[in-house]
N, C-alpha and C positions, 0 to 999 in steps of 0.2 A: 504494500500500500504506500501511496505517496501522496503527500498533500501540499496544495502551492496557495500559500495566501500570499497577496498582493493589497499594500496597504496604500491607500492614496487621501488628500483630503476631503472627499465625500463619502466614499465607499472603503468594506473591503471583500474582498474576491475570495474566493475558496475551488480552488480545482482537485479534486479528487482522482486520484487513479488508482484503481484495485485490481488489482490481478489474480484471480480467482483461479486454485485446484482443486476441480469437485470428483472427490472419488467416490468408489462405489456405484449404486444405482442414479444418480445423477439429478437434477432439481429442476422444481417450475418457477420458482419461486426467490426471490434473494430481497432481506432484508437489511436496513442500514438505520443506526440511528443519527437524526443529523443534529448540529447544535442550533441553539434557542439562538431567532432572531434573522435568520438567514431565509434566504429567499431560491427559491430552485428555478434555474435558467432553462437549462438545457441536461438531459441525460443520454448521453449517449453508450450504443454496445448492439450488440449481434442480437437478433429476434426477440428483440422487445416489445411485448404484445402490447405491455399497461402497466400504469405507476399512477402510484397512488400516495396522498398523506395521510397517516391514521396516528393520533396523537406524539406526534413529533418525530415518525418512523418512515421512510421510503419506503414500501409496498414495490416491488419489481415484481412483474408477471411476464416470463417467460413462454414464445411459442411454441415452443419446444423442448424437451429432458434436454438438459445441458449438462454433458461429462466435459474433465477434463480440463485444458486449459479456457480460462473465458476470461474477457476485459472489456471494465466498465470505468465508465468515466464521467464525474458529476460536476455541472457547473452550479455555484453555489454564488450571491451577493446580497450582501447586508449595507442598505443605506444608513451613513452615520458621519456626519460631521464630525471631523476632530478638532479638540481644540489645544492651543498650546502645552505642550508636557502631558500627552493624553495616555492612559495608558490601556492597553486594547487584548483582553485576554484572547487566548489564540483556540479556540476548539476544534475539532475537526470532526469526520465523520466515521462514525463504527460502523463496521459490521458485524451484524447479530449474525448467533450461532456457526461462529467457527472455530473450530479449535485450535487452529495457530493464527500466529498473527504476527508478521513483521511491518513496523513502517517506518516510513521517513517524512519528516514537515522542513521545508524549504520556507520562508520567508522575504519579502521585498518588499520594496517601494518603489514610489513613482518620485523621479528626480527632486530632488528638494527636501523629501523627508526624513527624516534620522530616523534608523528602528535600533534599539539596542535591546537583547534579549535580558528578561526581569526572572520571575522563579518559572525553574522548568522543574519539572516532578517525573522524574520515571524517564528522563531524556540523555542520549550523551550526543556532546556537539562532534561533529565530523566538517570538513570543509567541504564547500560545496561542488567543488569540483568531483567528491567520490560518491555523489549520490548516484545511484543506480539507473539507469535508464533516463539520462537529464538530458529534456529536450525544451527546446525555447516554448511557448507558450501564448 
């Protein structure tokens, strides 16, 4: 999983990438919890019948049993004024019901802004150059 928020003076952006390995019998179904405040743009991925919001959770309905590798990709924006010395907690999106879980959160801005990271809980920083699959955006 990899997550890109993008911090600007009105907005901040959240792009999600999840790289799903569905073993076994395979699923119709994929759930995500997303954070409080955020607004869903665009979902993109492979036979995506229908998505839904049910108290704070992404509903994916799949058209078909999906084994294997799959990837899904969520565009997320939350309008917000910032104001001088703002400080902007960072959440991303879960996914429900899997049992492993690796990820990565990347962080930016839009020219002009300082981001300097504040408490991170359960995080170790790496440089950005060795994020996994890091493509422009």
């Amino acid at each position: 999983m990899r997550q890109h928020f993008h911090v600007s003076a009105n907005a901040l952006r959240l792009t999600s990438h999840i790289n799903y390995t569905i073993k076994k019998t395979g699923v119709f179904n994929l759930s995500l919890a997303l954070p409080e405040g955020y607004r869903v743009e665009k979902v993109h991925g492979a036979n995506i019948a229908n998505t839904n919001l049910v108290d704070g959770n992404l509903e994916i309905t799949l058209s078909q049993r999906t084994m294997g590798a799959y990837g899904l990709r969520i565009d997320l924006q939350q309008q917000q004024p910032l104001a001088d010395n703002a400080v902007v907690t960072v959440v991303g999106v879960h996914p429900l019901g899997t049992h492993k879980l690796t990820g990565y959160v990347a962080v930016g801005s839009e020219p002009g802004l300082e981001v300097t990271a504040g408490l991170a809980q359960g995080l170790t920083e790496i440089p950005a150059a060795e994020l996994p699959s890091r493509q422009p955006n």
